[in-house]
C-alpha positions as CSV (number, residue, x, y, z in Angstrom):
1,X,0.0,0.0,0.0
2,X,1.2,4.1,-0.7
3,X,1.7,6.1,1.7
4,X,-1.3,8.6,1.8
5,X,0.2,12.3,1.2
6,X,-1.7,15.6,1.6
7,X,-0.9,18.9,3.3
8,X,3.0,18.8,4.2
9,X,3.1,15.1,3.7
10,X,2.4,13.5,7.1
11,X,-0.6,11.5,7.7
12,X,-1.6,9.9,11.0
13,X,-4.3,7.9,12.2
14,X,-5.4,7.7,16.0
15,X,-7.7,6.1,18.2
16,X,-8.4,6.2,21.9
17,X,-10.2,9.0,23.5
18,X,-12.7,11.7,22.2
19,X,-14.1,13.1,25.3
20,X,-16.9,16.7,24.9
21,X,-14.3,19.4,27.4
22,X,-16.6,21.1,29.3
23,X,-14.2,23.2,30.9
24,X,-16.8,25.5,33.8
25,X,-16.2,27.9,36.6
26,X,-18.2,27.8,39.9
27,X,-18.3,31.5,41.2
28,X,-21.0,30.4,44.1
29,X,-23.3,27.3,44.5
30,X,-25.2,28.4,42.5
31,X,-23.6,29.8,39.9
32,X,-21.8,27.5,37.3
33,X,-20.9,28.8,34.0
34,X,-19.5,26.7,31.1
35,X,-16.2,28.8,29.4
36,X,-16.1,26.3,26.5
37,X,-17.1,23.0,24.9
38,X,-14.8,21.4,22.2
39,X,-13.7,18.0,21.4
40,X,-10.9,16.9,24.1
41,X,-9.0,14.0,25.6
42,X,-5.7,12.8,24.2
43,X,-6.4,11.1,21.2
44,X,-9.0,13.9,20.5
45,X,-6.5,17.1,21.1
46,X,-3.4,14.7,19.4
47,X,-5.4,15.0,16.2
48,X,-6.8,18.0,15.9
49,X,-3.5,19.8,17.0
50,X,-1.6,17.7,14.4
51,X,-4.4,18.8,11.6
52,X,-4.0,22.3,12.6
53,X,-0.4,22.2,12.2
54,X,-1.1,20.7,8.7
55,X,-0.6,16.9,9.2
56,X,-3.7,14.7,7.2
57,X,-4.9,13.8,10.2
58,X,-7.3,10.9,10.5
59,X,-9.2,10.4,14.0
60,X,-10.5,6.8,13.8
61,X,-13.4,6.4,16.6
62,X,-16.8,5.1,18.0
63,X,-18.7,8.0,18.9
64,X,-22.8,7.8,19.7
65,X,-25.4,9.7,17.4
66,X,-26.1,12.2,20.4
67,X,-26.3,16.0,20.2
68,X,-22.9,15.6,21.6
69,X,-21.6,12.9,19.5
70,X,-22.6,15.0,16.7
71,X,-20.7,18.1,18.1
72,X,-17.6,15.8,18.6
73,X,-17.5,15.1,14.6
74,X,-18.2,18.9,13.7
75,X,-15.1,20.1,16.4
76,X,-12.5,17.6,14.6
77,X,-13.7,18.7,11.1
78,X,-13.8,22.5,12.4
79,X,-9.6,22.2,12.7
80,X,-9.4,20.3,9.7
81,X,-9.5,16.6,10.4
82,X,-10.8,14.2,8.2
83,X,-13.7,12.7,9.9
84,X,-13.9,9.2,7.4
85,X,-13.0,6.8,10.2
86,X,-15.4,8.3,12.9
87,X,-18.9,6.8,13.2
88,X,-22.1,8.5,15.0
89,X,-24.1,5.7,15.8
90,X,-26.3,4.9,18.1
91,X,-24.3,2.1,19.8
92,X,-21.3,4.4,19.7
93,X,-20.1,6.4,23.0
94,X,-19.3,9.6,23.9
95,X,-18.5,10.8,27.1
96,X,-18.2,14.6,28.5
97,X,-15.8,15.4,30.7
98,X,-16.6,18.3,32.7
99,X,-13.9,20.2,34.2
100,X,-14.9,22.8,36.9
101,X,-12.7,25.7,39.0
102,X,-13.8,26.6,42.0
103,X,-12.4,28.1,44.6
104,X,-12.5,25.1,47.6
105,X,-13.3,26.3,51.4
106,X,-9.3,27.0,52.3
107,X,-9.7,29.9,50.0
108,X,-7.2,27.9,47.4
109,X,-8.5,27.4,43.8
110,X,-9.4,24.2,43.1
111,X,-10.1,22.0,39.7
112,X,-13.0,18.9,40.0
113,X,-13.7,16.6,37.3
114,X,-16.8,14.7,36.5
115,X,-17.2,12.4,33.8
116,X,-21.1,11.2,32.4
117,X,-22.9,10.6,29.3
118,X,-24.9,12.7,27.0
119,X,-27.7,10.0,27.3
120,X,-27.4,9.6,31.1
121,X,-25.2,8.3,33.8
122,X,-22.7,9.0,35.6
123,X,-19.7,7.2,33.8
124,X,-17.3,7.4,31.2
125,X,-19.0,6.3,27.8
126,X,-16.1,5.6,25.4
127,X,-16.5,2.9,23.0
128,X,-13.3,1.7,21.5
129,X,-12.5,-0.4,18.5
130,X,-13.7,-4.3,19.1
131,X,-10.9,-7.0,17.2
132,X,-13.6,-7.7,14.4
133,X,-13.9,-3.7,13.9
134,X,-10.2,-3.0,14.0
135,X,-9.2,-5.7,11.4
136,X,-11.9,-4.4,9.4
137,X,-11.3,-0.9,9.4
138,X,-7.4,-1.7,8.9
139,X,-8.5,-3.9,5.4
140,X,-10.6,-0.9,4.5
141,X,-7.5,1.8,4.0
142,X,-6.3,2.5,0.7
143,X,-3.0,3.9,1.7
144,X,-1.2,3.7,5.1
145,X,-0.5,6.6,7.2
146,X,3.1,7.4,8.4
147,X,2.2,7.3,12.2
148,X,-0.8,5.5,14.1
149,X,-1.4,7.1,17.6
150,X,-3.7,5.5,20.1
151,X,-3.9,6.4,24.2
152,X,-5.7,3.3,25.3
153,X,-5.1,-0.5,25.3
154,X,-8.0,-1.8,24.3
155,X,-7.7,-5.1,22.4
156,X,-8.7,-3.4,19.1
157,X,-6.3,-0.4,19.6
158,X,-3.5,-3.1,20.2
159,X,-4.3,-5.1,16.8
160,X,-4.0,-1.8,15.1
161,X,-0.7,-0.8,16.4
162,X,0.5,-4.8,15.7
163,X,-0.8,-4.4,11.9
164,X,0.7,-1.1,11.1
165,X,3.7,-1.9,12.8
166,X,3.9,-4.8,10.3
167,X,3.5,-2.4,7.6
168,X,6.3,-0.4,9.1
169,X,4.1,2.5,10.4
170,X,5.3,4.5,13.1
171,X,3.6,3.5,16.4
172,X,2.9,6.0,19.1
173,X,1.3,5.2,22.2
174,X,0.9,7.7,25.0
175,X,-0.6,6.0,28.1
176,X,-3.5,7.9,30.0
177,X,-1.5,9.6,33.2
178,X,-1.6,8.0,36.3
């Protein structure tokens, strides 16, 4: 297979992470308000930063057909990523982070994170790449990319990095911090 070659050249594919930021600030109890809403999480800023500094970069991921999933898709295409291996469906997941400063009772500020679903719950809602899916979106490329970035080790994101590794493909995994 070519090497697929656009922009300045470099291509990369990456899978993992594609979190709604909700970054918010709690002045008082009760009054919260949200600062901004893009696409986040590792795999999610890795792309679009490489897209915006020119790379063809290729976000491969599961997301849900909610308002939210929706949003996901339009943030990654809005800094120039190309969306063609990122479903909306609804057995897809998408999760939103939200990320709140406050200032906490010593006076100090203070940053909380809660993690839930657009559809409900309380939990993280990412839904990576199964075995079946991987293999089958790895025999659907036409060209390879030079790198493959992934930030999780889910069994499909590890038979991706094994079959482009075969292919000699760069493989970059940064591991979600401790």
């Amino acid at each position: 297979m070519n090497r697929v070659k656009e922009k300045n050249g470099l291509t990369c594919l990456g899978a993992g992470t594609f979190p709604l930021d909700n970054l918010m600030v709690k002045h008082s109890k009760d009054d919260v308000e949200t600062i901004y809403q893009h696409v986040g999480g590792t795999a999610g800023n890795v792309m679009s930063i490489l897209a915006w500094m020119g790379w063809h970069s290729l976000p491969a991921a599961r997301l849900d057909d909610s308002e939210v999933g929706l949003q996901l898709k339009a943030d990654l295409e809005s800094y120039g990523c190309d969306t063609r291996y990122l479903t909306n469906t609804p057995d897809g997941g998408t999760t939103i982070l939200d990320i709140i400063h406050k200032t906490g009772r010593d006076g100090k500020p203070k940053t909380a994170y809660m993690a839930h679903s657009p559809r409900g719950g309380c939990f993280i809602n990412h839904r990576f790449w199964t075995l079946k899916q991987a293999q089958e979106l790895f025999d659907s490329l036409e060209e390879m990319p030079d790198v493959f970035f992934f930030d999780r080790c889910a069994p499909g994101n590890i038979l991706l990095a094994q079959l482009f590794h075969e292919r000699g493909v760069l493989v970059y995994y940064e591991p979600k911090s401790l």
